[in-house]
C-alpha positions in Angstrom: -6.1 -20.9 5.1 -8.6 -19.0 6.7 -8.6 -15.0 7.5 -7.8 -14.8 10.9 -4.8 -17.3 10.0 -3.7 -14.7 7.3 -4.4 -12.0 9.3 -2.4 -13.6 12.4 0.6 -14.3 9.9 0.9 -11.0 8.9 1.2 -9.7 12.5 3.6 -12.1 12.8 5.9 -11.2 10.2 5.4 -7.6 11.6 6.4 -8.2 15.0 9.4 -9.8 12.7 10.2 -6.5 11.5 10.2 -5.1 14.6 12.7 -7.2 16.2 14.5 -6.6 13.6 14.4 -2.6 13.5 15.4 -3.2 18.0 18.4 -5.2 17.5 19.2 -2.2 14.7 19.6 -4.5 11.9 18.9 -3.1 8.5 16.0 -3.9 6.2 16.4 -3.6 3.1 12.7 -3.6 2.0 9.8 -1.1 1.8 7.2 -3.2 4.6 4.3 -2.8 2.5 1.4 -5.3 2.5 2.3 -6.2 -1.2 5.9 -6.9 0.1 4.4 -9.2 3.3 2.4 -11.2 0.4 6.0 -12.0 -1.6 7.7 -12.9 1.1 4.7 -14.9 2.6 3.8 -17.2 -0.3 1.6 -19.3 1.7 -0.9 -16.3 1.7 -1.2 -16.2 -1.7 -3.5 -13.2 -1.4 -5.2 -11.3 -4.1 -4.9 -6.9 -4.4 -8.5 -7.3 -2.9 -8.1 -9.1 -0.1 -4.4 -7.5 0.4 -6.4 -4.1 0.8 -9.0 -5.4 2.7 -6.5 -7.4 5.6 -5.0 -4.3 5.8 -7.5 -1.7 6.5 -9.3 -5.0 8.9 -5.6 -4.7 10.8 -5.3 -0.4 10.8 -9.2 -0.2 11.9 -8.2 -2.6 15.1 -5.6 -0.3 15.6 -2.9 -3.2 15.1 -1.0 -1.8 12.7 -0.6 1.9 11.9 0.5 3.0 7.7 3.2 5.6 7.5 5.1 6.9 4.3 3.0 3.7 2.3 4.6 1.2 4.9 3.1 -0.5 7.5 4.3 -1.5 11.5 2.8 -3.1 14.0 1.4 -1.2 17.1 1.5 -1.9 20.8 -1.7 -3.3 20.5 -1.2 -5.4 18.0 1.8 -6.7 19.9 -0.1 -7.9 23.1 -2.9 -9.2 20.6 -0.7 -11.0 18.8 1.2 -12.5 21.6 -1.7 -13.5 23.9 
């Protein structure tokens, strides 16, 4: 799998989340990019690469990291979705 296909599944997942948090349904889990990996086995990523897909994704201004969990932005919304 190549980066931007990781990169593009984790937004994905996010955007997930997001729906998620609108409809008000409850999640359970801390988002954290270790959590995304679990629950994502096809990623398979390593703590390097972890770290490095997300400060890639919060230097684009896709995702922002609050209280050690991660959403996506606005930005990353219409990125994703185009």
């Amino acid at each position: 799998m190549t980066r931007t296909e990781k990169l593009d599944k984790i937004l994905l997942f996010l955007i997930a989340i997001d729906i998620k948090e609108l409809k008000k349904e409850p999640i359970n889990k801390k988002i954290t990019i270790e959590f995304i990996n679990e629950a994502l086995t096809e990623l398979e990523l390593v703590d390097w690469e972890m770290d490095s897909l997300k400060d890639e994704l919060i230097n684009e201004e896709l995702i922002i990291e609050k209280n050690n969990e991660i959403r996506i932005t606005q930005k990353g919304k219409t990125f994703i979705t185009r």
